[in-house]
PDBQT receptor file of N, H, CA, C and O in Angstrom, charges set to zero:
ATOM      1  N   UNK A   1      56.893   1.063  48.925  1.00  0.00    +0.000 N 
ATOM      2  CA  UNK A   1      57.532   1.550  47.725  1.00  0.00    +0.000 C 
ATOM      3  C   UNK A   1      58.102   0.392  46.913  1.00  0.00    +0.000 C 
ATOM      4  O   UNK A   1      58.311   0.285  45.704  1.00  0.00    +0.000 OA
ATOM      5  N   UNK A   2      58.250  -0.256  47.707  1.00  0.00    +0.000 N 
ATOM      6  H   UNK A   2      58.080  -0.169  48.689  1.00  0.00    +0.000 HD
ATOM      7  CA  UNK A   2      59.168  -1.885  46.934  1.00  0.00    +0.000 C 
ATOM      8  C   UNK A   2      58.123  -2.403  46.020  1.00  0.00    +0.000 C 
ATOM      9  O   UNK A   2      58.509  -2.762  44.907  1.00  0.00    +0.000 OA
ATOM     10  N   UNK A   3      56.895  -2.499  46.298  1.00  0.00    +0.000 N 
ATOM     11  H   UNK A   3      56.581  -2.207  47.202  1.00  0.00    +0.000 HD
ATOM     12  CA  UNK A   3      56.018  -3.605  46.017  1.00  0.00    +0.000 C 
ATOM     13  C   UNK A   3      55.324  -2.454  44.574  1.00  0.00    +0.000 C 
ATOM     14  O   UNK A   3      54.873  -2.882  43.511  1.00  0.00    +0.000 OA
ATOM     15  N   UNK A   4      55.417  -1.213  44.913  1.00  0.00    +0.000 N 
ATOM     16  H   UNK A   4      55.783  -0.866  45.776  1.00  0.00    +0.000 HD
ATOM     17  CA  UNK A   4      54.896  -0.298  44.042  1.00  0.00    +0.000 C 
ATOM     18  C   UNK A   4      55.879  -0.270  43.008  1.00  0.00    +0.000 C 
ATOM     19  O   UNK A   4      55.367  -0.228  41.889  1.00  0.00    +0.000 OA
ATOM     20  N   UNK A   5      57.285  -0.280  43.022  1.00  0.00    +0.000 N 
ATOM     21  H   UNK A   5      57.702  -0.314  43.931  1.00  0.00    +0.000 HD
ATOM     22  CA  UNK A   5      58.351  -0.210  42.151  1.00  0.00    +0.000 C 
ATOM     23  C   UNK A   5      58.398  -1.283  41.090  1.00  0.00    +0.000 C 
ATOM     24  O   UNK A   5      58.722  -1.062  39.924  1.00  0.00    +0.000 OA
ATOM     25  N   UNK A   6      57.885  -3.036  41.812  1.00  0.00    +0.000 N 
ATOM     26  H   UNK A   6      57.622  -3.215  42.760  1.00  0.00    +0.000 HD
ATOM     27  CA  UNK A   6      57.805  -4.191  41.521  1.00  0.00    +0.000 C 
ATOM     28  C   UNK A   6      56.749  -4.215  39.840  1.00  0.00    +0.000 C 
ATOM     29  O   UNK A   6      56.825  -4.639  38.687  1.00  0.00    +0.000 OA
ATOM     30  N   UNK A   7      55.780  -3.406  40.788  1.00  0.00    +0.000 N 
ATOM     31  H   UNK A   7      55.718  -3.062  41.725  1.00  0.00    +0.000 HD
ATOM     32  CA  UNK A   7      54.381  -3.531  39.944  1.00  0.00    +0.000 C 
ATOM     33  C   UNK A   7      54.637  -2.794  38.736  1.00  0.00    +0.000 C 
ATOM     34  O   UNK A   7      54.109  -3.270  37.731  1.00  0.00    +0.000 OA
ATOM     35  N   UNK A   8      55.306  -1.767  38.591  1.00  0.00    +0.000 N 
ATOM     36  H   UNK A   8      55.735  -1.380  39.407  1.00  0.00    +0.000 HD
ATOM     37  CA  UNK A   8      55.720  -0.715  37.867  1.00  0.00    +0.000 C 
ATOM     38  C   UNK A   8      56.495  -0.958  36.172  1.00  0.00    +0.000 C 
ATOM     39  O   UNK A   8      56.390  -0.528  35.023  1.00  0.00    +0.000 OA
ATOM     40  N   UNK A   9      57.358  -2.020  37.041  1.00  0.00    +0.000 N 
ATOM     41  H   UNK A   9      57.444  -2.369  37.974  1.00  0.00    +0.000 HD
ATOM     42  CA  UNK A   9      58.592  -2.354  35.570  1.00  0.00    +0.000 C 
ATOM     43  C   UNK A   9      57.893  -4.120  35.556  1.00  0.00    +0.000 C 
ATOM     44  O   UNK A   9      58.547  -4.999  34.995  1.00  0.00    +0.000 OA
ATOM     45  N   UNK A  10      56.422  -4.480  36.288  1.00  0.00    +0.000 N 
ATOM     46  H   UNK A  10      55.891  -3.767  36.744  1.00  0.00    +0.000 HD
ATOM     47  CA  UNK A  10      56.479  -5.849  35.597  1.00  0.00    +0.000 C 
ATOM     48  C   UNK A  10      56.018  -5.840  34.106  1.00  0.00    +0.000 C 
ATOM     49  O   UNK A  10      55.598  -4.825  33.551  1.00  0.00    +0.000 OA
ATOM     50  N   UNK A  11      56.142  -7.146  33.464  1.00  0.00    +0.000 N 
ATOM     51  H   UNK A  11      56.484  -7.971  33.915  1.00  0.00    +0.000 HD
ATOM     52  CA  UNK A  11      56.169  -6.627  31.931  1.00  0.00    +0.000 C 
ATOM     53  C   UNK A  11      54.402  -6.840  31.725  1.00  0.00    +0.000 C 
ATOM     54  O   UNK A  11      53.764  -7.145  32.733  1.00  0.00    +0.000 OA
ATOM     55  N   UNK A  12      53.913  -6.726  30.845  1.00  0.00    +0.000 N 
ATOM     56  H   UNK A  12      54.431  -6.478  30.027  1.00  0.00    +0.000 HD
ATOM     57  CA  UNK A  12      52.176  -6.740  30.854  1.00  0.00    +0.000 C 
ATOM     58  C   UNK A  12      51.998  -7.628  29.929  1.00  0.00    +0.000 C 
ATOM     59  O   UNK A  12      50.813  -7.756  29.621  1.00  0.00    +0.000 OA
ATOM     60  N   UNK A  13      53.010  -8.547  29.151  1.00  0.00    +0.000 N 
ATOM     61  H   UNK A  13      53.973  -8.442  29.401  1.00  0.00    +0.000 HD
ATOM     62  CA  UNK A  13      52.611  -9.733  27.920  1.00  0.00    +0.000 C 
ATOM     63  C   UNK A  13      54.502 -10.519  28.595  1.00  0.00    +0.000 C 
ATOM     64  O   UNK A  13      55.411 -10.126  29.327  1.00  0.00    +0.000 OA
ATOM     65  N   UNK A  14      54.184 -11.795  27.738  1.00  0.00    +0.000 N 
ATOM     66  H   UNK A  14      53.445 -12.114  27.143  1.00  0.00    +0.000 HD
ATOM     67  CA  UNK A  14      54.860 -12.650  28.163  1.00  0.00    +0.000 C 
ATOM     68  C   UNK A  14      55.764 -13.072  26.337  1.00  0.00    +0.000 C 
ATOM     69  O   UNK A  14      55.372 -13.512  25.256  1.00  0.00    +0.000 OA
ATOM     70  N   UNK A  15      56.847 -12.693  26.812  1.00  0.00    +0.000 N 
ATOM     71  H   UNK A  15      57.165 -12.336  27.690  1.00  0.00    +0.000 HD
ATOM     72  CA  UNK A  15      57.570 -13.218  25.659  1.00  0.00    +0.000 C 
ATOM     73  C   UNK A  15      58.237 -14.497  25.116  1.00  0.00    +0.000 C 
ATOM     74  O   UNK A  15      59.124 -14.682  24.283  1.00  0.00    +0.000 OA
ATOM     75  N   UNK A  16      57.398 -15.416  25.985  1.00  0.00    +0.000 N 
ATOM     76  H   UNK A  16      56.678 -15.266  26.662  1.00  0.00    +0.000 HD
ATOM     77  CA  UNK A  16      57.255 -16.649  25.407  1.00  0.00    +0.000 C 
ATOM     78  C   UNK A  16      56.307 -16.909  24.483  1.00  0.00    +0.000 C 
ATOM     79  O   UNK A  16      56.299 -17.873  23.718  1.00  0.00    +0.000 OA
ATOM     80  N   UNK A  17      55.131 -15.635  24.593  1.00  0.00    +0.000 N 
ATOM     81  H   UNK A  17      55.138 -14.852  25.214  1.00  0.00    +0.000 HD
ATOM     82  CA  UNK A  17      54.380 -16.314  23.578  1.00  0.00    +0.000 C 
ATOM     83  C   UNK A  17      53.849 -14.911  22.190  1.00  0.00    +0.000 C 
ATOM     84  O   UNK A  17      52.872 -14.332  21.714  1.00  0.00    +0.000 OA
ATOM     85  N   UNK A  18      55.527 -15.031  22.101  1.00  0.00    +0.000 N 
ATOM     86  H   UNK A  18      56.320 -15.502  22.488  1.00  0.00    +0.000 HD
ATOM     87  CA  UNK A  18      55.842 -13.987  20.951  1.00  0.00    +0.000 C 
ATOM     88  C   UNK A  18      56.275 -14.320  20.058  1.00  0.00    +0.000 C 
ATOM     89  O   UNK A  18      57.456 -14.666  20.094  1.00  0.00    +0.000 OA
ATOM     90  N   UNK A  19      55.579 -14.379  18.883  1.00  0.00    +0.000 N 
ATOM     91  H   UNK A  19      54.620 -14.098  18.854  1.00  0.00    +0.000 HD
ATOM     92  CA  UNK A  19      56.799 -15.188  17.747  1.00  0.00    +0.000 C 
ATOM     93  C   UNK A  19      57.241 -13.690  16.385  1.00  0.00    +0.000 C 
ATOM     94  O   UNK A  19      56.459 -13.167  15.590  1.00  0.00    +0.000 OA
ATOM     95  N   UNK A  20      58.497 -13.438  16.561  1.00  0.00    +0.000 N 
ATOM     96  H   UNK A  20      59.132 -13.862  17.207  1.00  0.00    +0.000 HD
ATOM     97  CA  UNK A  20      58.206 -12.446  15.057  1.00  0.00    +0.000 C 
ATOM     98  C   UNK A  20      58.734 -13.180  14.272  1.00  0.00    +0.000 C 
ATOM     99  O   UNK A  20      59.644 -13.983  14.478  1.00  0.00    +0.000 OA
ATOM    100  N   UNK A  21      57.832 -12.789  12.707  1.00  0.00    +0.000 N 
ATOM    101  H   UNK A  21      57.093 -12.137  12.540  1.00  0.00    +0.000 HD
ATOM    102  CA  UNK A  21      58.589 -13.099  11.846  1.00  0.00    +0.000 C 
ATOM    103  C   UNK A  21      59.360 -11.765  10.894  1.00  0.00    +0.000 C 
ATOM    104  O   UNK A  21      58.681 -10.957  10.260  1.00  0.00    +0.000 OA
ATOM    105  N   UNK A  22      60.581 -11.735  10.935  1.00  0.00    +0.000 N 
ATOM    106  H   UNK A  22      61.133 -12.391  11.450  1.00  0.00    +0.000 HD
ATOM    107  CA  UNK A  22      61.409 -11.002  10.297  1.00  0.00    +0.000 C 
ATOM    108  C   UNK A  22      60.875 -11.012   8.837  1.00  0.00    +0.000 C 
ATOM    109  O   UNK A  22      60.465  -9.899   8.509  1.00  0.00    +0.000 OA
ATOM    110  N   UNK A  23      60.781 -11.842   7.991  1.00  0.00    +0.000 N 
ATOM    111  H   UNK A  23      61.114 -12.746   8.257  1.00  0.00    +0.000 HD
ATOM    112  CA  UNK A  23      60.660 -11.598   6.760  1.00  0.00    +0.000 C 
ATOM    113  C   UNK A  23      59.756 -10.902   6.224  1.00  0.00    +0.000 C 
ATOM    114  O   UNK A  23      60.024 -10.284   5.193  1.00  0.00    +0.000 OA
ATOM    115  N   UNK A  24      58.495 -10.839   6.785  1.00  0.00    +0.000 N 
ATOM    116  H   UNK A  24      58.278 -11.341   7.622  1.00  0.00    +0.000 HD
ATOM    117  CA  UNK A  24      57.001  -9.458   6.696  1.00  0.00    +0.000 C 
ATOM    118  C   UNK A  24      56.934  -9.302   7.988  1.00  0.00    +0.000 C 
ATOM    119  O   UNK A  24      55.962  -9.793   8.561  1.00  0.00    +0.000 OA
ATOM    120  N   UNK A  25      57.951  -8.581   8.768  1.00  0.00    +0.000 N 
ATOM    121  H   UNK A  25      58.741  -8.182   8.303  1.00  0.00    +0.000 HD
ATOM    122  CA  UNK A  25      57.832  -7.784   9.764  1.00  0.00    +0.000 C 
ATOM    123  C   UNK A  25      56.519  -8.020  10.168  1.00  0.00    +0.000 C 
ATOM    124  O   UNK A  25      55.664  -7.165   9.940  1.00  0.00    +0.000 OA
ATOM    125  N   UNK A  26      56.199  -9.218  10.821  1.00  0.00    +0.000 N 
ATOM    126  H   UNK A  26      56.894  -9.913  11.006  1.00  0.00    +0.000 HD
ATOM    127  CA  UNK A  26      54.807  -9.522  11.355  1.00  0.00    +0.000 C 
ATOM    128  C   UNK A  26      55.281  -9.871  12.912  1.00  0.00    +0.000 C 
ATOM    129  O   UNK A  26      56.422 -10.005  13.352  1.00  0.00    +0.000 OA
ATOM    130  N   UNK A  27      54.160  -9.956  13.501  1.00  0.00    +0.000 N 
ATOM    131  H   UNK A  27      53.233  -9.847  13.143  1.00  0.00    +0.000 HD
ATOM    132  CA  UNK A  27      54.319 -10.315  15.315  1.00  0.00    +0.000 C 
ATOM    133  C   UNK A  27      53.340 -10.755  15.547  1.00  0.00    +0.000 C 
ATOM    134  O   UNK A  27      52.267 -10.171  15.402  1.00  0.00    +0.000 OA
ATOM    135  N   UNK A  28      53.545 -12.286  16.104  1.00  0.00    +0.000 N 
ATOM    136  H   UNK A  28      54.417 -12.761  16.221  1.00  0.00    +0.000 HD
ATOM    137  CA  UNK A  28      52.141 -13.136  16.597  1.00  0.00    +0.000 C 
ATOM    138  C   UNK A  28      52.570 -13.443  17.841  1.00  0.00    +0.000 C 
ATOM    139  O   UNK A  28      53.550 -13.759  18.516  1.00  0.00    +0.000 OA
ATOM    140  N   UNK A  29      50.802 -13.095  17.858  1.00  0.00    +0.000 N 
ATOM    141  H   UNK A  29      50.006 -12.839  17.310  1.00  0.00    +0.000 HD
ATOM    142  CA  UNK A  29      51.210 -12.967  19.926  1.00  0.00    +0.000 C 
ATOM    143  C   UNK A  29      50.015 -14.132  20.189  1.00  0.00    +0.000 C 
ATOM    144  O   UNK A  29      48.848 -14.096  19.801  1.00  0.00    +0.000 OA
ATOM    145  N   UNK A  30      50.718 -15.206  21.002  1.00  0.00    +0.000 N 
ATOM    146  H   UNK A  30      51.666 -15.235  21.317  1.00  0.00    +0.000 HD
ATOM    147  CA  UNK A  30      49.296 -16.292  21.511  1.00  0.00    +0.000 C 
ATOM    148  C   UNK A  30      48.738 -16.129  22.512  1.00  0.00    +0.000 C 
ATOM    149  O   UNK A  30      49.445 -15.751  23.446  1.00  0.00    +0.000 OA
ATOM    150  N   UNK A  31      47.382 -16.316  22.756  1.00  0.00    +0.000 N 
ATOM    151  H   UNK A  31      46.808 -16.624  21.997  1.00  0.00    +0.000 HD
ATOM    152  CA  UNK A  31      46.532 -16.366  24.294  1.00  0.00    +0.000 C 
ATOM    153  C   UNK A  31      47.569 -17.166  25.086  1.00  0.00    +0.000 C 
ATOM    154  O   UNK A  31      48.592 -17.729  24.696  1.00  0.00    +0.000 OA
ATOM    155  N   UNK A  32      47.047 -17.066  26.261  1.00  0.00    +0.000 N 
ATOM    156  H   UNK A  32      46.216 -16.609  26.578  1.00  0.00    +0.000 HD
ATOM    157  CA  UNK A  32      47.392 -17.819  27.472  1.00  0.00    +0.000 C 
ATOM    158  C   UNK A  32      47.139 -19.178  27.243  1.00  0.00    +0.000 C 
ATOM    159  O   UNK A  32      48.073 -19.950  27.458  1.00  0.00    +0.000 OA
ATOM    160  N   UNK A  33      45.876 -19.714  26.778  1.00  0.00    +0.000 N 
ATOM    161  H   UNK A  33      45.118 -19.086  26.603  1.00  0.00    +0.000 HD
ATOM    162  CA  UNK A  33      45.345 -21.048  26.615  1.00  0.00    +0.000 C 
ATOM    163  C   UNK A  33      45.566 -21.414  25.362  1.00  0.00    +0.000 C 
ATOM    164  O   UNK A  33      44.814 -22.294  24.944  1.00  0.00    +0.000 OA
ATOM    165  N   UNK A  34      46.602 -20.889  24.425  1.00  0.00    +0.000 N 
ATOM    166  H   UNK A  34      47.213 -20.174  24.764  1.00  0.00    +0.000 HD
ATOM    167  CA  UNK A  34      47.196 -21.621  23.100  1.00  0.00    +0.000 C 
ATOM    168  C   UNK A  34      45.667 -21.536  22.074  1.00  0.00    +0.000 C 
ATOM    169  O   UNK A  34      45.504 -22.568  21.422  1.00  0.00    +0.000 OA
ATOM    170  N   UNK A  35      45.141 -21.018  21.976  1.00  0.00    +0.000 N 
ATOM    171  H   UNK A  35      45.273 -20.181  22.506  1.00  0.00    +0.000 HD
ATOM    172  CA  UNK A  35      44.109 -21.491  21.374  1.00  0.00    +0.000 C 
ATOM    173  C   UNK A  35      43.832 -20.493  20.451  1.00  0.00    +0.000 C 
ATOM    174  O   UNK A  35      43.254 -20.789  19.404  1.00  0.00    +0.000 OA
ATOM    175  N   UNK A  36      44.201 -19.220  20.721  1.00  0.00    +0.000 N 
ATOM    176  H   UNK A  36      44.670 -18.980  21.570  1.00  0.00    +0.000 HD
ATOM    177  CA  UNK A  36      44.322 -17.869  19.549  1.00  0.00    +0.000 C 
ATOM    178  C   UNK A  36      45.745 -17.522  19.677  1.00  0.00    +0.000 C 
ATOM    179  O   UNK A  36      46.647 -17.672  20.501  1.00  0.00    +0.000 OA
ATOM    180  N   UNK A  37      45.542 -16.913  18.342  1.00  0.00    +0.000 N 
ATOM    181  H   UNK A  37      44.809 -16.791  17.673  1.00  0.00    +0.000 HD
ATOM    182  CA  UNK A  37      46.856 -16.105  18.017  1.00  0.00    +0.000 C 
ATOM    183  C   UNK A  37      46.347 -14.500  17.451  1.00  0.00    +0.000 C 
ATOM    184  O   UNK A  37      45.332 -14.300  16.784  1.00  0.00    +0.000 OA
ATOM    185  N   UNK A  38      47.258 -13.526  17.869  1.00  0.00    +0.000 N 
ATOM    186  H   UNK A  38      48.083 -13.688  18.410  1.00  0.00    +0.000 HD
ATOM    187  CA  UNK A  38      46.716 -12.857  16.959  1.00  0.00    +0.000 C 
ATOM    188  C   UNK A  38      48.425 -12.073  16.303  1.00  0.00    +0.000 C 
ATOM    189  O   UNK A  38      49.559 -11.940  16.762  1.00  0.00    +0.000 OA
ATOM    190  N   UNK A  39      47.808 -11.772  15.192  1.00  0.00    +0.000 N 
ATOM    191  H   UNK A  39      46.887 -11.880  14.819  1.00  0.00    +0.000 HD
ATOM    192  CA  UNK A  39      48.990 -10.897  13.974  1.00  0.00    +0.000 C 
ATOM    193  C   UNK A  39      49.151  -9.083  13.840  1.00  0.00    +0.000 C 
ATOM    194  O   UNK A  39      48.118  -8.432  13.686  1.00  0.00    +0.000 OA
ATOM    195  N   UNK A  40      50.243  -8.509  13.898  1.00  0.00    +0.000 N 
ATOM    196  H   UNK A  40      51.082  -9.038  14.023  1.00  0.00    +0.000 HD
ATOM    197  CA  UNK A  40      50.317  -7.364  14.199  1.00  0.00    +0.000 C 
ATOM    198  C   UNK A  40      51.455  -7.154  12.913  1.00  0.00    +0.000 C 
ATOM    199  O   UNK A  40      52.277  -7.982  12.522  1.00  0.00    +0.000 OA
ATOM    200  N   UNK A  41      51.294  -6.223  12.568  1.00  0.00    +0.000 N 
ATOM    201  H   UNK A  41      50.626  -5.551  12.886  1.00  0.00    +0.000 HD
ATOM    202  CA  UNK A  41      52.638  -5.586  12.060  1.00  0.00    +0.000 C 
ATOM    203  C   UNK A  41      53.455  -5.166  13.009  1.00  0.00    +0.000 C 
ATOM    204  O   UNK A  41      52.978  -4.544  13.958  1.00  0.00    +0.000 OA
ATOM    205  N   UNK A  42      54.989  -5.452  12.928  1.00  0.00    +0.000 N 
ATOM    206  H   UNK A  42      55.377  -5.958  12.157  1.00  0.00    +0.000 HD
ATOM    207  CA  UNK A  42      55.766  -5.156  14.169  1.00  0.00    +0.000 C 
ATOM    208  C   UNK A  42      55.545  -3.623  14.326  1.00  0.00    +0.000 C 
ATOM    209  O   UNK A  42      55.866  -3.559  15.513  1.00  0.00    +0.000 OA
ATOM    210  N   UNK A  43      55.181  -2.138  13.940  1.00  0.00    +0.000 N 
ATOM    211  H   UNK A  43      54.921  -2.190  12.976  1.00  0.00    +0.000 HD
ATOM    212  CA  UNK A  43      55.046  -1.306  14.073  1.00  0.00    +0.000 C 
ATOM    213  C   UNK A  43      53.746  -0.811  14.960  1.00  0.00    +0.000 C 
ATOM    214  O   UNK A  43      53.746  -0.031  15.913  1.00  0.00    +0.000 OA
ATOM    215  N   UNK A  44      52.499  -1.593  14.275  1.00  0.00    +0.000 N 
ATOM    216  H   UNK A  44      52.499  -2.227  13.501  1.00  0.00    +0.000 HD
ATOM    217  CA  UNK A  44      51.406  -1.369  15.387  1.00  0.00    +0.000 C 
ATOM    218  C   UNK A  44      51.550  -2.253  16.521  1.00  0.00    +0.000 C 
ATOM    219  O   UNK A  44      50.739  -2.039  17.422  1.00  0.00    +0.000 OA
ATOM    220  N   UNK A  45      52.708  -3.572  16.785  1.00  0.00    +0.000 N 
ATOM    221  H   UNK A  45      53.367  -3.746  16.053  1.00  0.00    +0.000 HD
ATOM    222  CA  UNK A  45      52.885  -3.796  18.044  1.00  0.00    +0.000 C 
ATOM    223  C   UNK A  45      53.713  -2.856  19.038  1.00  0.00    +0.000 C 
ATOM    224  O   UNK A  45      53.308  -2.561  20.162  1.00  0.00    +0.000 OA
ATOM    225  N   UNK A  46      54.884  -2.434  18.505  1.00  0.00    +0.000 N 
ATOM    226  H   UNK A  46      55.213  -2.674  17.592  1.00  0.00    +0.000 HD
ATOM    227  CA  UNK A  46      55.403  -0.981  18.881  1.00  0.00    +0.000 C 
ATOM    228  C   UNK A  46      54.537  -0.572  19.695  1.00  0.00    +0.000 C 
ATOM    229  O   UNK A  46      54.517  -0.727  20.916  1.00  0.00    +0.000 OA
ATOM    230  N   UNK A  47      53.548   0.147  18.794  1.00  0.00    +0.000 N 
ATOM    231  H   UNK A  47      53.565   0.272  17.802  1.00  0.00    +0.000 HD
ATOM    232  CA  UNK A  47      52.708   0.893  19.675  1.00  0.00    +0.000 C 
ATOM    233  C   UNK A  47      51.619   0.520  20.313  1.00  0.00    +0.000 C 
ATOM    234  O   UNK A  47      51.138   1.155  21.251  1.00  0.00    +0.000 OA
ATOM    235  N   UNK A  48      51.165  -0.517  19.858  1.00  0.00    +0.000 N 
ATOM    236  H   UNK A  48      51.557  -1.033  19.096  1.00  0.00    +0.000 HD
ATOM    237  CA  UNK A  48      50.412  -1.030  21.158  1.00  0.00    +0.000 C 
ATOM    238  C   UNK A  48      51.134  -1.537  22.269  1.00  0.00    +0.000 C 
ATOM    239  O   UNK A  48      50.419  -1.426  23.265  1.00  0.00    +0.000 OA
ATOM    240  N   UNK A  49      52.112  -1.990  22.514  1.00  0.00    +0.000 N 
ATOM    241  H   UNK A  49      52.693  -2.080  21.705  1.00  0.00    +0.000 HD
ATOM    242  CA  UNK A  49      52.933  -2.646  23.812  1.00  0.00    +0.000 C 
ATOM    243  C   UNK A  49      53.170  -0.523  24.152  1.00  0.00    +0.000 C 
ATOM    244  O   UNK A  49      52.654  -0.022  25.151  1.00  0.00    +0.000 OA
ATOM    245  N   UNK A  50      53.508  -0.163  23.732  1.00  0.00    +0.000 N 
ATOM    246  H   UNK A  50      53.927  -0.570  22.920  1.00  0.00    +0.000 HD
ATOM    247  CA  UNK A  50      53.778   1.012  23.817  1.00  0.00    +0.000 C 
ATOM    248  C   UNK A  50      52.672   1.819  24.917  1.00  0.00    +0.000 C 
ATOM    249  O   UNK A  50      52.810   2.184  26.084  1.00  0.00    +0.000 OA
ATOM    250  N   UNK A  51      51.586   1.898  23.997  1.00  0.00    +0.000 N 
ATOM    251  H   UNK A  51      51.474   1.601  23.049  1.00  0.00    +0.000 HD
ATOM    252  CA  UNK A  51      50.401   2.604  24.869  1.00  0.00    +0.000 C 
ATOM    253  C   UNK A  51      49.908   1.712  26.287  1.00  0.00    +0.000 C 
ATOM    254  O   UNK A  51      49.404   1.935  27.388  1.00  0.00    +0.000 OA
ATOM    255  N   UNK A  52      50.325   0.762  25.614  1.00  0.00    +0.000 N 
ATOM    256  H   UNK A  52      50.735   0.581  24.720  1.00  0.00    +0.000 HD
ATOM    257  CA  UNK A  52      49.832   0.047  27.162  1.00  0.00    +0.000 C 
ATOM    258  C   UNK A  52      50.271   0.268  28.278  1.00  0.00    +0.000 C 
ATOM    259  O   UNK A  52      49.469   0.407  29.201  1.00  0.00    +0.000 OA
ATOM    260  N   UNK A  53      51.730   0.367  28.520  1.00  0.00    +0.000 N 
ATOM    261  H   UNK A  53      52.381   0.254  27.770  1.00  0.00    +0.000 HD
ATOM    262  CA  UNK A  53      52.922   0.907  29.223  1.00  0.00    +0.000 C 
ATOM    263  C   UNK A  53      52.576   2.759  29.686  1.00  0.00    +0.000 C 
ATOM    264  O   UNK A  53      52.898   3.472  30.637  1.00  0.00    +0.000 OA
ATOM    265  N   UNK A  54      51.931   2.918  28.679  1.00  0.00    +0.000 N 
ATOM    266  H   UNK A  54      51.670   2.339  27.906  1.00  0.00    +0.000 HD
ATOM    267  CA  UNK A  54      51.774   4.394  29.053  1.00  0.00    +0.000 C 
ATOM    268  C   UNK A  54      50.084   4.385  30.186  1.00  0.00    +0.000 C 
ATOM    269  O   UNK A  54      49.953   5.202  31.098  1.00  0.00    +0.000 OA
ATOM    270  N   UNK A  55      49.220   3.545  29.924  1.00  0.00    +0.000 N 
ATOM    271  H   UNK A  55      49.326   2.881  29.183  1.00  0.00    +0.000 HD
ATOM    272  CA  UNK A  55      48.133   3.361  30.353  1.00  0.00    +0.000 C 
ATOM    273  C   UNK A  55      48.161   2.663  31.645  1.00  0.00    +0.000 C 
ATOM    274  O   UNK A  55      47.322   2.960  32.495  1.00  0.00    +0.000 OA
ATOM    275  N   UNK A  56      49.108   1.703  31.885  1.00  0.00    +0.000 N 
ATOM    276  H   UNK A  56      49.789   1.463  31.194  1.00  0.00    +0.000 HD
ATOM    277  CA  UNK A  56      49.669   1.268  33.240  1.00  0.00    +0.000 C 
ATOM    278  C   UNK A  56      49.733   2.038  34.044  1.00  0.00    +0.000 C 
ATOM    279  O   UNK A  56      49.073   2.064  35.083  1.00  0.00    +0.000 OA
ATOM    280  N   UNK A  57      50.432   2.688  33.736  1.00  0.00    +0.000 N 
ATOM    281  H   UNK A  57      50.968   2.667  32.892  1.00  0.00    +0.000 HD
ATOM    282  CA  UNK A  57      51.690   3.665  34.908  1.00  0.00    +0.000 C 
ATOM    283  C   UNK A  57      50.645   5.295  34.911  1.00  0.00    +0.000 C 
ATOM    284  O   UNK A  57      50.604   6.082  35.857  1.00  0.00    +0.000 OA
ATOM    285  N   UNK A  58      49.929   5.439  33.643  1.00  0.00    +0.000 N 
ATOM    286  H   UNK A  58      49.962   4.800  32.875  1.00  0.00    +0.000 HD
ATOM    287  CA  UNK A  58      49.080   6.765  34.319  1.00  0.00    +0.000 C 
ATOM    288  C   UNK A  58      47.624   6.151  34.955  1.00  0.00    +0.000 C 
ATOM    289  O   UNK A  58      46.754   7.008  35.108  1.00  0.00    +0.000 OA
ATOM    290  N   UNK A  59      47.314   4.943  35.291  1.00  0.00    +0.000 N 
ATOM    291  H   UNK A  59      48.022   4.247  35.167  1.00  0.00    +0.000 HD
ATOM    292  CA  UNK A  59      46.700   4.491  35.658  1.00  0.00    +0.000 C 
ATOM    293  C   UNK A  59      46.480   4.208  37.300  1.00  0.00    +0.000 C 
ATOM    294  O   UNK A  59      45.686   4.456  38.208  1.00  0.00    +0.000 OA
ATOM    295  N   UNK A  60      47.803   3.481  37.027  1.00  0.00    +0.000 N 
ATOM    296  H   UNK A  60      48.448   3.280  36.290  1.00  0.00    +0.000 HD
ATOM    297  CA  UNK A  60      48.571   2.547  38.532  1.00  0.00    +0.000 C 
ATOM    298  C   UNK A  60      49.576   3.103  39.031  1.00  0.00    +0.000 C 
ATOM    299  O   UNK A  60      50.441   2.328  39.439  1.00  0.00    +0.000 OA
ATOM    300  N   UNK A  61      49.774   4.232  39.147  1.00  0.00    +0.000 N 
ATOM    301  H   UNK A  61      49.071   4.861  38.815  1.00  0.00    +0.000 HD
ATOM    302  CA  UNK A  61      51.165   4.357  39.796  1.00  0.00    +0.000 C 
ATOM    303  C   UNK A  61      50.276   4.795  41.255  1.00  0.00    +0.000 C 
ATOM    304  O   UNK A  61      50.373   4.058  42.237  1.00  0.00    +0.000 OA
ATOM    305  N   UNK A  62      49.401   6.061  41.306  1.00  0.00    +0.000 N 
ATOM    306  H   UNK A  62      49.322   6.659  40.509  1.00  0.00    +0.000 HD
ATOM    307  CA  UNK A  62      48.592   5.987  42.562  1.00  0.00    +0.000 C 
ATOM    308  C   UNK A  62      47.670   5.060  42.891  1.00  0.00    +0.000 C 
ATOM    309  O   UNK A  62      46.981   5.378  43.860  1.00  0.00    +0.000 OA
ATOM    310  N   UNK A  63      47.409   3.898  42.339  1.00  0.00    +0.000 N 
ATOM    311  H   UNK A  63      47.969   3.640  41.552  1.00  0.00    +0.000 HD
ATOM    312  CA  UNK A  63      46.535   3.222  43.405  1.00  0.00    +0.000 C 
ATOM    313  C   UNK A  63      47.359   2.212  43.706  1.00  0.00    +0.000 C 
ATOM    314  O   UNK A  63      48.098   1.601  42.933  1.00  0.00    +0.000 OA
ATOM    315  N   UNK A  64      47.096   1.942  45.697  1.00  0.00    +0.000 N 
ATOM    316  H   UNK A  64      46.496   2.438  46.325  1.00  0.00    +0.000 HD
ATOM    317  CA  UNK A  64      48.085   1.001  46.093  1.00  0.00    +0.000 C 
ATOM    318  C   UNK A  64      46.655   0.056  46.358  1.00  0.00    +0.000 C 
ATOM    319  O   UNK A  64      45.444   0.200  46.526  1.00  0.00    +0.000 OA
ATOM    320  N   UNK A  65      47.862  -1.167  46.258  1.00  0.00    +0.000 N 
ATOM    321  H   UNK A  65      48.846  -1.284  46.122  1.00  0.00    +0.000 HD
ATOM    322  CA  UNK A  65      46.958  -2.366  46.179  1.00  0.00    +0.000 C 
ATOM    323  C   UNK A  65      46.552  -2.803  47.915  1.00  0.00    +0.000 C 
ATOM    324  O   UNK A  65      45.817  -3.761  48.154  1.00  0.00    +0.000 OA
TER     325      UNK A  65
């Protein structure tokens, strides 16, 4: 249950490589290897960090690793 609980609330993007900019409510999110970026309106990031979280957990909550 520990290791299932663990997996559950880990986060699925890394907020180091989040930059918003407040002034056009934009959100750039970089690859792992620095080499892309990509641009969101902070609203469709909302919901994409959003659905993802929902796609995790109805995904993964029954399969144990």
């Amino acid at each position: 249950m520990k290791n299932l609980s663990r997996y559950i609330i880990q986060a699925s993007f890394s907020q180091e490589r989040m930059t918003y900019l407040s002034k056009n409510s934009k959100m750039i999110y970089e690859s792992k290897d620095g080499k892309e970026e990509k641009v969101f309106d902070a609203l469709d990031w909302l919901l994409a960090m959003g659905s993802d979280i929902t796609e995790r957990v109805g995904q993964k909550v029954f399969r144990w690793r």
